[in-house]
PDB file as gemmi writes it, atoms N, CA and C in Angstrom:
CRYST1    1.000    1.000    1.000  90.00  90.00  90.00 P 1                      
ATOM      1  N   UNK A   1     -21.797-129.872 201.549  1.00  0.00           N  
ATOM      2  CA  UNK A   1     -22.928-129.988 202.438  1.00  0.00           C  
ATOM      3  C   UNK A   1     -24.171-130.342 201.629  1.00  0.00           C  
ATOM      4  N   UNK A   2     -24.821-131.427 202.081  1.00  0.00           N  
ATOM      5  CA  UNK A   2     -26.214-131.872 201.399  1.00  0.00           C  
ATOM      6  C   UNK A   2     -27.306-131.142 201.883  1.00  0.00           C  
ATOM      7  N   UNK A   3     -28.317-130.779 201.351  1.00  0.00           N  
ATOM      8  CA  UNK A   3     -29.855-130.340 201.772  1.00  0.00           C  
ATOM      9  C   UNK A   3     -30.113-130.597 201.348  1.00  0.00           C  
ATOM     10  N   UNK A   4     -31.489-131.208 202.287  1.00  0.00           N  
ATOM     11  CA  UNK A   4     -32.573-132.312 202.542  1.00  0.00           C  
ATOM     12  C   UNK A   4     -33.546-131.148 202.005  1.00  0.00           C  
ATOM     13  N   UNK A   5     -34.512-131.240 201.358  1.00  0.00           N  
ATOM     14  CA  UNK A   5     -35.818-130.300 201.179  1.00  0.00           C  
ATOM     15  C   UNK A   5     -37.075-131.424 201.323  1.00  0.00           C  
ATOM     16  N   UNK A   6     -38.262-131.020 201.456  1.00  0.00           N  
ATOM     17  CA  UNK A   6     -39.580-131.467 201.985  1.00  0.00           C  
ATOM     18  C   UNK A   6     -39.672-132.292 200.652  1.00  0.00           C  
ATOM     19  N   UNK A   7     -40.309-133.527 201.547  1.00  0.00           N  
ATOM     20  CA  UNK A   7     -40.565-134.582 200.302  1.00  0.00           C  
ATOM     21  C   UNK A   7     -41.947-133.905 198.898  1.00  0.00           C  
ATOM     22  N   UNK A   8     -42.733-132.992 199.451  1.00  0.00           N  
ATOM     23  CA  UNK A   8     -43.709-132.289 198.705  1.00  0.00           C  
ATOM     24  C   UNK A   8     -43.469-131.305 197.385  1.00  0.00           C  
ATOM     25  N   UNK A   9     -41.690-130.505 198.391  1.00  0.00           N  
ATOM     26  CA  UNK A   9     -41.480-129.371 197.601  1.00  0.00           C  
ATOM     27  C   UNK A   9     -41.246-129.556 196.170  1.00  0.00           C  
ATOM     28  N   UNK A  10     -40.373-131.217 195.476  1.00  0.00           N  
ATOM     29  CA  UNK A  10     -40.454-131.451 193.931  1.00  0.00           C  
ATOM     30  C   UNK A  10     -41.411-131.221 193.541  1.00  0.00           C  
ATOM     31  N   UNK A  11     -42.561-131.882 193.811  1.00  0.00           N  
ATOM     32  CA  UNK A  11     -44.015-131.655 193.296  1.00  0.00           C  
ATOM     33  C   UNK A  11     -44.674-130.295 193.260  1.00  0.00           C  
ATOM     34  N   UNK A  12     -44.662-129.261 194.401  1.00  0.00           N  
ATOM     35  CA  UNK A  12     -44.859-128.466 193.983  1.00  0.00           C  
ATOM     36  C   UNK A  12     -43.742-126.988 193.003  1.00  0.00           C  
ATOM     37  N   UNK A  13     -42.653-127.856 192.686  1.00  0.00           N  
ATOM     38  CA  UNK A  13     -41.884-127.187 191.484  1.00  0.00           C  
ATOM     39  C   UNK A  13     -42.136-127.175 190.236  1.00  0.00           C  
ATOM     40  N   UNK A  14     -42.833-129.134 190.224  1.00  0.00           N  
ATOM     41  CA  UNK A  14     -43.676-129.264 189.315  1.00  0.00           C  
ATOM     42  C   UNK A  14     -44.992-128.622 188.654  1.00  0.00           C  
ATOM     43  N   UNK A  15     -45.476-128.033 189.890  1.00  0.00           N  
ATOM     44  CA  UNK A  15     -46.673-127.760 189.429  1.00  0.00           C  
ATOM     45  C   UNK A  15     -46.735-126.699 189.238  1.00  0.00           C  
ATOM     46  N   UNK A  16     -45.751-125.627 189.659  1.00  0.00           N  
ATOM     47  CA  UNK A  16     -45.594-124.108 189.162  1.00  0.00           C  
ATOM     48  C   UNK A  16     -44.999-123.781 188.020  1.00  0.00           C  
ATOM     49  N   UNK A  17     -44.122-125.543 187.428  1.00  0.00           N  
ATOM     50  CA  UNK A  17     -43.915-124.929 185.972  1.00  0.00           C  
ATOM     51  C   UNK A  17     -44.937-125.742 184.891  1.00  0.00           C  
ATOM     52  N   UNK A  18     -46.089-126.369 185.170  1.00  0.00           N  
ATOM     53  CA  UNK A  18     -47.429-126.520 184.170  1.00  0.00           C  
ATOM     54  C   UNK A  18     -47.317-124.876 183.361  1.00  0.00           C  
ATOM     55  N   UNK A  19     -47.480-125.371 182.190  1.00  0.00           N  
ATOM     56  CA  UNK A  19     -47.917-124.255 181.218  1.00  0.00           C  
ATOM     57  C   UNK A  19     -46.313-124.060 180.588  1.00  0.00           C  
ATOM     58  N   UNK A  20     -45.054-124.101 181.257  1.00  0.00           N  
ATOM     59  CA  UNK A  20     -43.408-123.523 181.034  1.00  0.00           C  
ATOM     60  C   UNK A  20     -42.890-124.674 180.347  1.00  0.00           C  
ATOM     61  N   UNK A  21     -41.993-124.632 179.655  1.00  0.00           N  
ATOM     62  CA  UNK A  21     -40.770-124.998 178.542  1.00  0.00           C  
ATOM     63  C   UNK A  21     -39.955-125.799 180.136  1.00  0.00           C  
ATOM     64  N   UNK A  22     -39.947-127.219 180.557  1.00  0.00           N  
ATOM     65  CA  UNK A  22     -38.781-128.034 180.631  1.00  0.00           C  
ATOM     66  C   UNK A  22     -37.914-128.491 180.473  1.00  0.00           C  
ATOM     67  N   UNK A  23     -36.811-129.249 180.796  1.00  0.00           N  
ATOM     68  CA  UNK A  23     -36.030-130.277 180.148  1.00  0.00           C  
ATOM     69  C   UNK A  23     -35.813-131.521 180.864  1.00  0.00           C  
ATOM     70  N   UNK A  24     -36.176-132.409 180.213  1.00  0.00           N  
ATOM     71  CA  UNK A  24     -36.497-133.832 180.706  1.00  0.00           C  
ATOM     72  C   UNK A  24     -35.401-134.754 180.242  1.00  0.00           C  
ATOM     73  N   UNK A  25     -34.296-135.302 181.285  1.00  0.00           N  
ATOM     74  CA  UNK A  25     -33.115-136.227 180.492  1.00  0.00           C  
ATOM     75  C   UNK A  25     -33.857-137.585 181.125  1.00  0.00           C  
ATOM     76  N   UNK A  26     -34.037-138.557 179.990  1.00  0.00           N  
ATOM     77  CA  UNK A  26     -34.225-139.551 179.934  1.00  0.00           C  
ATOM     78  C   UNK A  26     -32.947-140.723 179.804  1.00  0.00           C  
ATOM     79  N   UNK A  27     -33.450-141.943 180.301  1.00  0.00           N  
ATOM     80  CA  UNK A  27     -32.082-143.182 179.950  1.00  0.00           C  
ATOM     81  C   UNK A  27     -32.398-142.744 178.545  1.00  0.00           C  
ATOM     82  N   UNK A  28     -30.646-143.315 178.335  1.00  0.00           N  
ATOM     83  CA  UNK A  28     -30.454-143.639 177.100  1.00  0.00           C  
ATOM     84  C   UNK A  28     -29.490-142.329 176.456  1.00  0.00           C  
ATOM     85  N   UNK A  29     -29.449-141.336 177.330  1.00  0.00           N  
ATOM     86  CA  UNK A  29     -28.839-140.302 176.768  1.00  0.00           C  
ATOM     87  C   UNK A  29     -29.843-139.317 176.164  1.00  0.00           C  
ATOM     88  N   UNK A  30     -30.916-139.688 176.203  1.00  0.00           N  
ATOM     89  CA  UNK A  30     -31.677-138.525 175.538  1.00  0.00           C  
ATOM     90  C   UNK A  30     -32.320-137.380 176.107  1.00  0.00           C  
ATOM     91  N   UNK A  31     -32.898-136.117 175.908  1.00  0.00           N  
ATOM     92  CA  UNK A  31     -33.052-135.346 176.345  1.00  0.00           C  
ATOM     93  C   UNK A  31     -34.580-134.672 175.927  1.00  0.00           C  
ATOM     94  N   UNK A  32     -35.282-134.339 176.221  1.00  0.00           N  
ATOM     95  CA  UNK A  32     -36.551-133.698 175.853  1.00  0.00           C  
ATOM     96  C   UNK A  32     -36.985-132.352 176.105  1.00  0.00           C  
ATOM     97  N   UNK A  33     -37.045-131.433 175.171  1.00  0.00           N  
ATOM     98  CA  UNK A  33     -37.855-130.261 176.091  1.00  0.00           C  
ATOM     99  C   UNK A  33     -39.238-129.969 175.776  1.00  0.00           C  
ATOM    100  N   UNK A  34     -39.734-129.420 176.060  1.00  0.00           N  
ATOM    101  CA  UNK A  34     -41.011-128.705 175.879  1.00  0.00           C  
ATOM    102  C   UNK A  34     -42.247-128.358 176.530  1.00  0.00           C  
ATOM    103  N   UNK A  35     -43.629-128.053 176.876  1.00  0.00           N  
ATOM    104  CA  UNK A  35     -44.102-127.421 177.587  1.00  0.00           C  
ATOM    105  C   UNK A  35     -44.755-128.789 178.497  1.00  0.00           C  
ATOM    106  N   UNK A  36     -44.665-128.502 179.951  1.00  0.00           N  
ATOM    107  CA  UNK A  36     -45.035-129.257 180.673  1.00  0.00           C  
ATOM    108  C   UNK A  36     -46.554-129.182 180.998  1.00  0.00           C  
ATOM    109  N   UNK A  37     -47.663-130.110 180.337  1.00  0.00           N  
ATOM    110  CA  UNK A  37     -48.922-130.139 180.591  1.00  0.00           C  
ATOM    111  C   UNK A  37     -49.581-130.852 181.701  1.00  0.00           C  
ATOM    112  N   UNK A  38     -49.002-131.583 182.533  1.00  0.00           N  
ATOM    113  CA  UNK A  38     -49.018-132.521 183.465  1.00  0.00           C  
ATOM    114  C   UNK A  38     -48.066-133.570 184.073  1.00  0.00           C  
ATOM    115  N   UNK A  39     -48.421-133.970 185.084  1.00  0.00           N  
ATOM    116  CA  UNK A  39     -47.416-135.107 185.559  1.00  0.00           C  
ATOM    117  C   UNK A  39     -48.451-135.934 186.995  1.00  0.00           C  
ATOM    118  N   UNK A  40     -47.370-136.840 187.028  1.00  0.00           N  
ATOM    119  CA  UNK A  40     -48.528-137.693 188.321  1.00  0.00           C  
ATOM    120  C   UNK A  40     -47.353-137.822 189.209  1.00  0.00           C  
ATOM    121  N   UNK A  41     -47.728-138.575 190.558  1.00  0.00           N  
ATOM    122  CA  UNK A  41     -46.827-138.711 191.818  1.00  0.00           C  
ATOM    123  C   UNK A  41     -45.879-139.393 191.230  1.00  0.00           C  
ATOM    124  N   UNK A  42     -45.933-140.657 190.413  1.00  0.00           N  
ATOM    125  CA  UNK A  42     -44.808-141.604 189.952  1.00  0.00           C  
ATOM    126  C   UNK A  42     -43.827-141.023 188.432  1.00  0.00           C  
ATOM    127  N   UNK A  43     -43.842-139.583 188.504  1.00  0.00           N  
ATOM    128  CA  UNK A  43     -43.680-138.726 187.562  1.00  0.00           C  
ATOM    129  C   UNK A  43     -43.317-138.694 186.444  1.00  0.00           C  
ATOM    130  N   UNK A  44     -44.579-139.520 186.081  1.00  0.00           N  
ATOM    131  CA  UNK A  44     -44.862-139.457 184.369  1.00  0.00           C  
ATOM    132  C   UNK A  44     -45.479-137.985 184.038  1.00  0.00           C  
ATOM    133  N   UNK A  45     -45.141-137.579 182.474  1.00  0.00           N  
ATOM    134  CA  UNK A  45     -44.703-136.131 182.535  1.00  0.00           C  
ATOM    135  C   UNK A  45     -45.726-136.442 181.131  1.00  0.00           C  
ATOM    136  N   UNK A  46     -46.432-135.260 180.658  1.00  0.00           N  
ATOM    137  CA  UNK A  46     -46.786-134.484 179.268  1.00  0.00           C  
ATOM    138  C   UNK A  46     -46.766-133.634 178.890  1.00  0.00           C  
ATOM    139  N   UNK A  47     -45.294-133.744 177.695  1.00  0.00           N  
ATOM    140  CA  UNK A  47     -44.936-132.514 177.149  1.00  0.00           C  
ATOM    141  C   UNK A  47     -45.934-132.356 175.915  1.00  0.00           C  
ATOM    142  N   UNK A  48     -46.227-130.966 175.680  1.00  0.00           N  
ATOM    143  CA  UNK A  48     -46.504-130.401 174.686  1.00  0.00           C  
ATOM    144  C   UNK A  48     -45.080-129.599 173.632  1.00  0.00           C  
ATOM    145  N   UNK A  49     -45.371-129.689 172.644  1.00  0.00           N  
ATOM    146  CA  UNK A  49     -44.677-129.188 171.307  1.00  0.00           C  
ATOM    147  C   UNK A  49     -43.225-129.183 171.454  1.00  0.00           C  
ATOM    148  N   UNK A  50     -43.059-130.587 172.148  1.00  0.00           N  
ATOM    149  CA  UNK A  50     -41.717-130.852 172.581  1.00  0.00           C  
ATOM    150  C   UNK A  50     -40.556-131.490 171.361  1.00  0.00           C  
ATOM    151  N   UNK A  51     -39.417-131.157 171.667  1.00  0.00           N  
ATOM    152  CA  UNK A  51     -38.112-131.515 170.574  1.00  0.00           C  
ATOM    153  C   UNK A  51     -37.260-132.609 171.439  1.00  0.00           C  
ATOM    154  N   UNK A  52     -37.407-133.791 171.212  1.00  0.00           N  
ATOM    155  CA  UNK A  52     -35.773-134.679 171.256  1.00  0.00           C  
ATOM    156  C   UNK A  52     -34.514-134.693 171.018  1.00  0.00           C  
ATOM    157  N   UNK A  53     -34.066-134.064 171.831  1.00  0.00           N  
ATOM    158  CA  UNK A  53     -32.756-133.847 171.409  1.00  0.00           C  
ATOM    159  C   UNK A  53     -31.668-135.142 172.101  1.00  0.00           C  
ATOM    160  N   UNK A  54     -30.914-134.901 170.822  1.00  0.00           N  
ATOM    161  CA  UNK A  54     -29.694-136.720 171.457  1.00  0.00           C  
ATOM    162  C   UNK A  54     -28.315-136.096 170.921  1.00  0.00           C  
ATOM    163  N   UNK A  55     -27.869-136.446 171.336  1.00  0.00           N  
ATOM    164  CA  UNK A  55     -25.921-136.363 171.074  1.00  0.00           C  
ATOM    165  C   UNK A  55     -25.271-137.021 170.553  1.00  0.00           C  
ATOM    166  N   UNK A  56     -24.407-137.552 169.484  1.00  0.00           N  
ATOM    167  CA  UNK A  56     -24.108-138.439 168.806  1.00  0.00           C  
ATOM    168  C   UNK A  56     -22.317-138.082 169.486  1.00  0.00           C  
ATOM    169  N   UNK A  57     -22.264-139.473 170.424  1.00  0.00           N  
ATOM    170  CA  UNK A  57     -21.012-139.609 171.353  1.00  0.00           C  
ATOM    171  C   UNK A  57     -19.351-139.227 170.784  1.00  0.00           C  
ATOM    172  N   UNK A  58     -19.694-139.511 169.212  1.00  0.00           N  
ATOM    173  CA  UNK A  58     -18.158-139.237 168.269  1.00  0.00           C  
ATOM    174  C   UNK A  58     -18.333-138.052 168.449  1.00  0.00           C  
ATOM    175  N   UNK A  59     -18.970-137.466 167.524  1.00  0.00           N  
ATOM    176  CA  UNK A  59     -18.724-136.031 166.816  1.00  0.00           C  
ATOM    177  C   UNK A  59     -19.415-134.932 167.922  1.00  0.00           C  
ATOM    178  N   UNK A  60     -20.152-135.302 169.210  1.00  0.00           N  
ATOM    179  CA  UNK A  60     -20.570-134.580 169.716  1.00  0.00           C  
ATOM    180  C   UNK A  60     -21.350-133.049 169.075  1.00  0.00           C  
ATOM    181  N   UNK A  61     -22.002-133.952 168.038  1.00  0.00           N  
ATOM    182  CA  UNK A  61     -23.359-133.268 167.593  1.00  0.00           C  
ATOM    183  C   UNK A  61     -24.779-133.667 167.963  1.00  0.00           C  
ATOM    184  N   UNK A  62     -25.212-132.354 168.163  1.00  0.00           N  
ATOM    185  CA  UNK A  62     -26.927-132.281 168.763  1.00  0.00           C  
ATOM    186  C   UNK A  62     -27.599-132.394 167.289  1.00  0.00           C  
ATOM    187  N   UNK A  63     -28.099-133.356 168.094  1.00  0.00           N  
ATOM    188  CA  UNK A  63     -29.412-133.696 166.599  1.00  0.00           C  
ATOM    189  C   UNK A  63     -31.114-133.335 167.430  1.00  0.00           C  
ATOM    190  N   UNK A  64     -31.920-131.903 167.118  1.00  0.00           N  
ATOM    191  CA  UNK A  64     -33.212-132.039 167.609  1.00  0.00           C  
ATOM    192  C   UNK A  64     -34.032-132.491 166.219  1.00  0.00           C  
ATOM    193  N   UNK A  65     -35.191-133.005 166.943  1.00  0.00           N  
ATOM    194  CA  UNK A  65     -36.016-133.890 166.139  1.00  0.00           C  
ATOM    195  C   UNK A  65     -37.891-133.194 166.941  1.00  0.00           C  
ATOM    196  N   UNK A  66     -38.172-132.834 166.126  1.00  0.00           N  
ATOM    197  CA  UNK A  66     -39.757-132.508 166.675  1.00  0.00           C  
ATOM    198  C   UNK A  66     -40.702-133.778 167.252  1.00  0.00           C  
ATOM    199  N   UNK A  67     -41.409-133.541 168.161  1.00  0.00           N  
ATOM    200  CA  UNK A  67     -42.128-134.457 168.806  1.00  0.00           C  
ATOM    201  C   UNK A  67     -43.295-134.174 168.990  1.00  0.00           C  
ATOM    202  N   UNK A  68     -43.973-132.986 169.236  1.00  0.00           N  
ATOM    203  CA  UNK A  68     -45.059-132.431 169.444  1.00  0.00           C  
ATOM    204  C   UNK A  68     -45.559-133.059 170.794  1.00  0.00           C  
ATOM    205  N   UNK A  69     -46.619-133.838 170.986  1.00  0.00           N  
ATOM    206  CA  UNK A  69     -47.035-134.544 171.592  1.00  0.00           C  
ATOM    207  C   UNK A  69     -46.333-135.342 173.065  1.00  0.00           C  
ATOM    208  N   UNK A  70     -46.374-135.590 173.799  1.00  0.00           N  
ATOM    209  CA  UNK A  70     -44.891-136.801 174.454  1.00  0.00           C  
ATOM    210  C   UNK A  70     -45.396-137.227 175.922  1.00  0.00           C  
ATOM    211  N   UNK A  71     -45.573-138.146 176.027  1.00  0.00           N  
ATOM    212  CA  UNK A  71     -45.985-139.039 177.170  1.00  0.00           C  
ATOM    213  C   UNK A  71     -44.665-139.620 177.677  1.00  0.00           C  
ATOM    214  N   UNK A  72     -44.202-139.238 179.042  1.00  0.00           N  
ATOM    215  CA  UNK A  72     -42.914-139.876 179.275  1.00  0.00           C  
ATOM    216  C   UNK A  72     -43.179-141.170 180.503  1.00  0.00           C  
ATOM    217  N   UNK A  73     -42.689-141.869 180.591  1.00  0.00           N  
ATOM    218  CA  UNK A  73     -42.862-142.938 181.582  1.00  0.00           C  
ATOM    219  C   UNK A  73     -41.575-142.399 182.712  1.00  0.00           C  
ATOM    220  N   UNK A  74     -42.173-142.619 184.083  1.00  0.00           N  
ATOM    221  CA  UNK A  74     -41.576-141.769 184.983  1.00  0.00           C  
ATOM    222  C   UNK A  74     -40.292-142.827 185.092  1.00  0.00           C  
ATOM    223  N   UNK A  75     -40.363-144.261 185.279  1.00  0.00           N  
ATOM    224  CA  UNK A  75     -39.131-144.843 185.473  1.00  0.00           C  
ATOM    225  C   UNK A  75     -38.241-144.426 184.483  1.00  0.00           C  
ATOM    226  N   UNK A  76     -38.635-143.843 183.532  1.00  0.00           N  
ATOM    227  CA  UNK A  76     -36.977-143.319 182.407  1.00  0.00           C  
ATOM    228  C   UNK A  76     -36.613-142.361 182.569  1.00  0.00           C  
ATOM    229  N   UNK A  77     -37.345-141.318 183.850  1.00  0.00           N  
ATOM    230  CA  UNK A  77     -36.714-140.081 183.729  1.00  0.00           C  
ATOM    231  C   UNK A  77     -35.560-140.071 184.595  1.00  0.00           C  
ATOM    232  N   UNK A  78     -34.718-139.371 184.472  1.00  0.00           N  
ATOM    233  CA  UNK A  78     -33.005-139.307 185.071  1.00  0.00           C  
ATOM    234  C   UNK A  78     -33.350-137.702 185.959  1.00  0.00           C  
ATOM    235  N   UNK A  79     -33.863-136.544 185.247  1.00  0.00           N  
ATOM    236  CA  UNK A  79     -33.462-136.021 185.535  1.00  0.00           C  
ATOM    237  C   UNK A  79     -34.673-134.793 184.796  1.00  0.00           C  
ATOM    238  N   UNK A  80     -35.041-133.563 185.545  1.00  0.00           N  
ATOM    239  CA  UNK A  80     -36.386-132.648 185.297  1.00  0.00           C  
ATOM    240  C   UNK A  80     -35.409-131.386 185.739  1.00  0.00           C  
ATOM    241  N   UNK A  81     -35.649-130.152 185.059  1.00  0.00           N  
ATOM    242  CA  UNK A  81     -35.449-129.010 185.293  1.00  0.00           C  
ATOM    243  C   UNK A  81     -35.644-128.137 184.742  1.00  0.00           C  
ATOM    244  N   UNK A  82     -36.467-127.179 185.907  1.00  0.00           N  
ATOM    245  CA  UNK A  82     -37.736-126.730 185.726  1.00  0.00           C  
ATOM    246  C   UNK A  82     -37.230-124.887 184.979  1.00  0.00           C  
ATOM    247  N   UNK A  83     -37.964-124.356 184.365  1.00  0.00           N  
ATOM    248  CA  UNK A  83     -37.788-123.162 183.803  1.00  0.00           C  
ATOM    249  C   UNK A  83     -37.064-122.093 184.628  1.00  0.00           C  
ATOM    250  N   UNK A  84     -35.847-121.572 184.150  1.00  0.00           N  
ATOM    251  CA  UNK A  84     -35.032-120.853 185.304  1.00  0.00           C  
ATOM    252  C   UNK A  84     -36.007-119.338 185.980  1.00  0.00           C  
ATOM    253  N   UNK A  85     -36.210-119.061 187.118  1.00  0.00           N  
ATOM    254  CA  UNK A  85     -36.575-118.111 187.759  1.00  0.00           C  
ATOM    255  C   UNK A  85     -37.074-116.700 187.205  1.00  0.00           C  
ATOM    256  N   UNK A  86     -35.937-116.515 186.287  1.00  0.00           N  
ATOM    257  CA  UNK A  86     -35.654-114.994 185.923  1.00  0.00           C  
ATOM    258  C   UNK A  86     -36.205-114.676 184.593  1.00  0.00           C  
ATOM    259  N   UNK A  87     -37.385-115.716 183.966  1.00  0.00           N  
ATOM    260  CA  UNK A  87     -37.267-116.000 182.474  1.00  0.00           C  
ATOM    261  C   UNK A  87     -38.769-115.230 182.706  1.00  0.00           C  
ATOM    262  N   UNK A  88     -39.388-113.932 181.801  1.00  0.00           N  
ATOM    263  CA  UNK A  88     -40.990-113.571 182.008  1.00  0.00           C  
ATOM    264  C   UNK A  88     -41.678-114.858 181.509  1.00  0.00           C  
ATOM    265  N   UNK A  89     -43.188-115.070 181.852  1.00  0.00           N  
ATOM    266  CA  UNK A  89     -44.104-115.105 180.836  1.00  0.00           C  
ATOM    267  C   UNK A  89     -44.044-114.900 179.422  1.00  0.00           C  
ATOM    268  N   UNK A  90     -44.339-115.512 178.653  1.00  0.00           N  
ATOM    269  CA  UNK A  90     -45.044-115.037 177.330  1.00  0.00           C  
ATOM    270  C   UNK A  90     -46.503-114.386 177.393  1.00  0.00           C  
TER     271      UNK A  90                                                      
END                                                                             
């Protein structure tokens, strides 16, 4: 069974995790996490003190790589998910 949710409610998932640790899968196989400082309707995203993480398809090893900084362009994102429920504050 599919559910439909309000075209608004992504956005405001978005906006309750500003300040929280994401994970952003981008084309290409890659993956991003780190703190979500913003985003716009066409959901380009800015992570703060974020890590790249990629998979190398043989050996199925994670390689993270520091990024700090990260401006994502919304057409590459695949895929956003947002800090699980049950996790406190820092």
């Amino acid at each position: 069974m599919v559910t439909f949710v309000n075209s608004s409610r992504p956005m405001e998932i978005l906006q309750k995790s500003i300040g929280e640790q994401i994970l952003v899968e981008i084309k290409g196989r890659k993956k991003l996490r780190g703190r979500l400082r913003g985003f716009d309707q066409h959901l380009n995203l800015i992570l703060e003190d974020a890590d790249e993480i990629t998979r190398d398809l043989e050996t199925d090893a994670e390689t993270v790589a520091q990024v700090n900084t990260v401006i994502v362009r919304g057409d590459n994102v695949v895929l956003v998910s947002p800090p699980p429920k049950n996790v406190a504050k820092e």
